[in-house]
N, C-alpha and C positions, 0 to 999 in steps of 0.2 A: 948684535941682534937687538930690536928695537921690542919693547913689551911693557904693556900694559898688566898691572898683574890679574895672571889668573893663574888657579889649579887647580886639578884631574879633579871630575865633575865625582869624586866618590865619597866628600865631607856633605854633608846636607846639612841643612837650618836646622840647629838644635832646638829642643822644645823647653830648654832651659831660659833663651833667650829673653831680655825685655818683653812685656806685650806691650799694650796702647799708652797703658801709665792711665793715671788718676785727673780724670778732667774736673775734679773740684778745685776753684781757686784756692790758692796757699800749701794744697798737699801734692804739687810737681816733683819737689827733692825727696817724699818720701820712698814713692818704686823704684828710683833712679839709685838712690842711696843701695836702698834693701837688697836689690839686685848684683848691685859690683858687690859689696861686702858678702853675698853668698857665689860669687864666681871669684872673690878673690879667694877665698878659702878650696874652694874646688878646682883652681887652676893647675896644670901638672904640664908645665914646659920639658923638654925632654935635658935630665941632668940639672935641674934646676930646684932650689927648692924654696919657697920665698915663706916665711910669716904674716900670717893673712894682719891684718891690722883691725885689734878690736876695738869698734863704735858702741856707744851705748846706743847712742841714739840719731837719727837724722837730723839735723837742723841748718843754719846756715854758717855756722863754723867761724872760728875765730877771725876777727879781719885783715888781711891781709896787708904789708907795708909794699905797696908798690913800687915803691924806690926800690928797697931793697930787692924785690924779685925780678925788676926788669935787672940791678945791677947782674943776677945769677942767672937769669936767662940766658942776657946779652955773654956772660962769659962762655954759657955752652955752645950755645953759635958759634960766637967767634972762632970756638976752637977747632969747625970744621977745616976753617984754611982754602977752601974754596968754593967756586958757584958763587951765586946771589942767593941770597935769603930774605924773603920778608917771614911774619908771621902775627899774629893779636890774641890774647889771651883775655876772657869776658868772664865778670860773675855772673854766674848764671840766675842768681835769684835778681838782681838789679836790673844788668845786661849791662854796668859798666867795664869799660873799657880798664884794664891793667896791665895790659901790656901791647905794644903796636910797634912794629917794624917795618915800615914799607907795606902799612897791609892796608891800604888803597892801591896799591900799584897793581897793572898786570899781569900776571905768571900765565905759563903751562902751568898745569893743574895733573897734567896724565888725571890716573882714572881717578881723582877726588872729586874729576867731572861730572861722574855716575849721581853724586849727590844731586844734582839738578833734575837730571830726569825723575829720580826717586821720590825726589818732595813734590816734584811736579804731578806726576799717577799718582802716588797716597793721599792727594788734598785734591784730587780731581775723581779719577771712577777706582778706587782702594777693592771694590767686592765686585769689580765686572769679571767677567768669567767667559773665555776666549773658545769658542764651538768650534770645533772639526765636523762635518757635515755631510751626509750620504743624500743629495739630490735623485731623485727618477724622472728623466727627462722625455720619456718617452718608453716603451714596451722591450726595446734592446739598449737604451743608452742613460749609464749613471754619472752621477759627475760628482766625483771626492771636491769638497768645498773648503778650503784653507781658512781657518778664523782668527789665525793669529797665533796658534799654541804653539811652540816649538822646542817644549819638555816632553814631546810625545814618549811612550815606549811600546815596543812591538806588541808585547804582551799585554795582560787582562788591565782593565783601570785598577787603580791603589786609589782608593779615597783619603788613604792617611799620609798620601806622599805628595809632595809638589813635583817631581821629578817622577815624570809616567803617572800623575793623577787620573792622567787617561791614556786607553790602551787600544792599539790598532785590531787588537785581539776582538774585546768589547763590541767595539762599532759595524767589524766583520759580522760578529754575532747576532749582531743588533740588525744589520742589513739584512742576513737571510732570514732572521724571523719576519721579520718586512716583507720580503718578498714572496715566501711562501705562503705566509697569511692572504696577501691575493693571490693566490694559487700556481703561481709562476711554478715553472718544471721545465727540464726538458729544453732549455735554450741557453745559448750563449749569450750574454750580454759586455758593452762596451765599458771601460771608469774611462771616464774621463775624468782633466783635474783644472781646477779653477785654482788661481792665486790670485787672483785682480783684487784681494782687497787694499795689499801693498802698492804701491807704484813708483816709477822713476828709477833711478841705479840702484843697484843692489849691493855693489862696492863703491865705498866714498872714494873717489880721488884724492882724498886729503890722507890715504891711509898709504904706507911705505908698501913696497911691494913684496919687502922682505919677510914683513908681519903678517904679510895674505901666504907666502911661501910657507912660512914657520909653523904657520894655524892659528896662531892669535887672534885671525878673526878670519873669517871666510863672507862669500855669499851672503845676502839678508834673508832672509824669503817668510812669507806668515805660515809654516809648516816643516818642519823637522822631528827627528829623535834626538833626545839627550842633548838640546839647547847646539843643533848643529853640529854634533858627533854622531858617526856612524855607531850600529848597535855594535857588540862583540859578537865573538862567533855563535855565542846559545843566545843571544837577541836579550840578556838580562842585564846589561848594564854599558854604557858609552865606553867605546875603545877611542885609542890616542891617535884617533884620525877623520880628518873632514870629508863629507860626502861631494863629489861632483855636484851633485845637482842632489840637494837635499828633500826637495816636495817629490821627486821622481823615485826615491827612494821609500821614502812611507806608500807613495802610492804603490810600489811593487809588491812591498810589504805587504797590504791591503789585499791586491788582486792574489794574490799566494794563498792567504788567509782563504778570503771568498772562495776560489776554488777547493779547499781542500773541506772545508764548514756544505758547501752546497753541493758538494760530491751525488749525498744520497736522493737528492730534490732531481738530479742530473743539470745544476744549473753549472757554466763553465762559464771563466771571466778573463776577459784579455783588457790590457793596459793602452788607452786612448790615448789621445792629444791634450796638450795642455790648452785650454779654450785661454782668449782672448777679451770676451767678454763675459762678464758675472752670470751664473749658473741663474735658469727662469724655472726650473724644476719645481718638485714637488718634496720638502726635506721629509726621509722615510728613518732616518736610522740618524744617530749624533753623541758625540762627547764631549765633555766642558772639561777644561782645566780646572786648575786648585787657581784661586783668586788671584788679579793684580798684584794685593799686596805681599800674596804668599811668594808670590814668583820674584817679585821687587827685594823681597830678604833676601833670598837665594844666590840674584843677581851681585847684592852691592855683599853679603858675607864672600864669596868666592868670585868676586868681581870677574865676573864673567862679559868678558867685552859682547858675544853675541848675542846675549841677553838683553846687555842695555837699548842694543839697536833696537832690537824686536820689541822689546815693551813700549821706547821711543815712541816708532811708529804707531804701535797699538793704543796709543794714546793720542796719536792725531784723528785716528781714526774715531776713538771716543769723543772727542771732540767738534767731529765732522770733516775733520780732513782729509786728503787725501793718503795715509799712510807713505808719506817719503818722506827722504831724513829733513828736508827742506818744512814738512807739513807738521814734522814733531819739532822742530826749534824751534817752528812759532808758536805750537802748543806749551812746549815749556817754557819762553818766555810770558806769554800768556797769563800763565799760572803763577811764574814770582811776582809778575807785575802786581795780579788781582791782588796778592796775598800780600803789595806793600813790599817785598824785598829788593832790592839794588836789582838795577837790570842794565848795566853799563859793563854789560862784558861782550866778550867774542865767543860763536862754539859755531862748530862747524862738522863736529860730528856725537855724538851721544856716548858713547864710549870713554874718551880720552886717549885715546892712540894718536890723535893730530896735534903737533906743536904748535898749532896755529890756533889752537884755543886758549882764550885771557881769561883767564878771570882772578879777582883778588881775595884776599884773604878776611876781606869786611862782607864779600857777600859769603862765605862758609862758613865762619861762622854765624851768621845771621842765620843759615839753615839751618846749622848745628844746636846754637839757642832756640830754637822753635822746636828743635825736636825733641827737648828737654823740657822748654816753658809753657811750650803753646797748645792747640786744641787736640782733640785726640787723634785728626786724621792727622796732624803734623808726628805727633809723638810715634804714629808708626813707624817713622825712619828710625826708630832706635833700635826694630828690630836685625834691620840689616848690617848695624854697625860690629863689625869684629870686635872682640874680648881679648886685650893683650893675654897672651899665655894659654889661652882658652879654644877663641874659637877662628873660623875664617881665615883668610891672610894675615893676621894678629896671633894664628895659634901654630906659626910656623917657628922651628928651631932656631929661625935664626934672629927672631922677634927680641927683644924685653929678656934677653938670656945673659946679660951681664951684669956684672954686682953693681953696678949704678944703674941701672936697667929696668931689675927684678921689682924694685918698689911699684912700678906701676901694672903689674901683672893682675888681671882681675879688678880692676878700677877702672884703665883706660880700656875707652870705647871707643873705636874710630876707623875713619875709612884712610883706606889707605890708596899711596899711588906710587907705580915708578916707570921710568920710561929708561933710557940711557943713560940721558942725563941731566932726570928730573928724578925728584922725588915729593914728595906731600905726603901729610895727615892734618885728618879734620875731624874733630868728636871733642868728646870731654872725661875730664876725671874728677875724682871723688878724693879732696884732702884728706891729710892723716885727720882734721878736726872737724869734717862732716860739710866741709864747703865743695858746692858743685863748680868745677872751672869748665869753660868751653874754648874749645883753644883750634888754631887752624896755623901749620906751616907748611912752607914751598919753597923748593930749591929748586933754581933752574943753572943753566952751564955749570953742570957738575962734571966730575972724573972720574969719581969712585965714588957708584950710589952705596957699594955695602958700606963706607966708612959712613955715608951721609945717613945711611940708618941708623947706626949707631947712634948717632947724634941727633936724630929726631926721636929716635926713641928716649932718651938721653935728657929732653927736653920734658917730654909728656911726663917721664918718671918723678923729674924735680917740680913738676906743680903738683904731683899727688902726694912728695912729701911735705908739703906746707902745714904748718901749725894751724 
């Protein structure tokens, strides 16, 4: 079975996480620092127990003999014994280079791909905020309007959650106050439902059929529950299964709602056609998600492959594209370009579930150094990078759990990737002597990615114990 990593949508963005970090030149290493040294202390791996490592202070840490650490790199590598490996290890206060393996060359990335789209929406619309929309097109006919949100929940909006920030509940309520305020009673009305802000396949052909079987990723569409999980039975939180037809679903949700909220008015509501072209209505009722960026943490902490598509496109669409996955690679390309980073790779879909995406290990970390060194919308990506030990797919048991391992637990920050027979991580750690490293590896034709974890974990832990 072929997967990109993701898991059961019930960890959310911790509010411990990184925020923007310090846009004053010279003070980058200080929240960067302050930050892992209080997640290293608060880490609690299951069965593990590591010694947090006390810093007096932040600064740029003793320097580093680069012979010497490409020699203890290269020995941890070597000792996977299979695959190809490149990988580049940067100071983060310089941005020189310390270590390089093949890290110009090509790889699969799996989901380390998510990086691109991430830096690409944080330094482009970070605070847009995606409408759900109740049209009135006429005295009997409405038309549910798709904005792009696809964290929806059956239930009331949560302004404190990015997952169900807004709620089918809400918008229902918000519709018959709408309607009865111009006097309506007594009629049945039509929803109809727009998605046209999306366009083109909904499923990439670059994605195995196995992994559309498995769930890994389903359908695209600008409207779902719980990031394309169906609700559970009491409608409060994503079950482990994908919807047919996910816009058709909120819309039932909806018409269900309406009838039961406009009972007393005698309005009654049946479930339309999905229109073909964009709704000319009149918007009476509406709900906004929790921000781009809020959603973009969410996405790269629990690297949610239908996530990344969705924000993808919602980002062509900011842009003025057409929302297909075609109209967001150029959006993201776009975006490394303006912002100056390497743009000599391949992607072909937003996620990282396609083997057929290249990219090297000089452009991740160039993102990864930005989101450490650079402005503040760059420094957003740090909020979605996992916490070995701590948080995301980083705060799994089988993470940073072994005695050469542990050391990086609550230091290393990074995203992660695995496929069959790929693996990646790209972030940075924080030396035992207060030096930021920013480091990116990728293994392709591998056999056994648990072993290859081992060994990348194995990797990030020996630059966090540098003197």
């Amino acid at each position: 079975m072929t997967a990109s990593d993701r898991r059961p949508l019930t960890a959310w963005v911790t509010t411990a996480l990184l925020a923007a970090g310090c846009a004053a030149a010279g003070a980058w290493a200080v929240p960067a620092w302050q930050d892992a040294h209080n997640l290293q202390e608060a880490a609690a791996a299951p069965a593990i127990t590591a010694s947090p490592v006390a810093l007096a202070e932040a600064d740029a840490g003793t320097p580093l003999d680069a012979t010497a650490l490409s020699t203890e790199l290269d020995s941890v590598l070597n000792s996977l014994g299979q695959g190809v490996v490149s990988a580049q290890v940067l100071n983060a206060e310089s941005g020189q280079s310390l270590y390089a393996r093949d890290a110009q060359a090509s790889r699969t990335p799996a989901s380390n791909m998510k990086l691109l789209v991430d830096y690409a929406l944080l330094t482009t619309a970070p605070q847009t905020r995606f409408t759900t929309s109740i049209d009135l097109n006429d005295d009997s006919t409405l038309t549910l309007v798709a904005g792009g949100d696809t964290l929806l929940a059956p239930g009331h909006s949560d302004p404190t959650a990015v997952m169900g920030h807004a709620g089918i509940e809400t918008l229902a309520e918000r519709t018959i106050a709408a309607l009865t305020e111009q006097g309506m009673s007594s009629k049945t009305l039509t929803l109809n439902l727009d998605t046209t802000i999306f366009s083109g396949s909904s499923l990439n052909p670059e994605w195995a059929q196995e992994d559309i079987d498995s769930g890994f990723i389903s359908a695209v569409t600008p409207l779902a529950f719980f990031s394309h999980y169906s609700p559970n039975g009491g409608g409060t939180a994503a079950s482990g299964s994908r919807p047919a037809n996910a816009p058709a679903e909120v819309q039932q949700t909806l018409v269900d709602a309406l009838n039961r909220l406009g009972a007393d008015a005698g309005l009654t509501f049946t479930a339309g056609e999905q229109v073909s072209t964009p709704s000319s209505g009149r918007e009476i009722a509406a709900v906004q998600s929790a921000t781009a960026a809020q959603q973009s943490a969410l996405m790269m902490q629990e690297s949610d492959n239908s996530l990344a598509e969705t924000l993808g496109r919602n980002l062509s669409v900011a842009t003025g594209g057409d929302g297909s996955t075609q109209g967001a690679i150029s959006a993201i390309h776009d975006a490394l370009a303006s912002a100056g980073l390497p743009t000599n790779y391949t992607q072909v879909d937003l996620n990282g579930l396609s083997m057929n995406n290249k990219v090297s290990n000089e452009l991740l970390t160039a993102i990864a150094l930005r989101a450490v060194t650079g402005n503040t919308a760059e420094r957003l990506t740090l909020q979605g990078l996992p916490v070995a030990g701590y948080s995301g797919t980083l705060g799994l048991a089988t993470r940073f759990n072994d005695a050469d391992e542990v050391g990086g637990r609550g230091v290393v920050r990074a995203k992660t990737g695995t496929l069959n027979s790929v693996l990646s991580l790209t972030g940075y750690t924080v030396t035992e002597s207060g030096r930021v490293l920013v480091f990116s590896v990728i293994m392709n034709d591998l056999d056994d990615t648990e072993a290859a974890k081992n060994t990348v974990d194995r990797f990030a832990a020996t630059l966090s114990k540098q003197q």
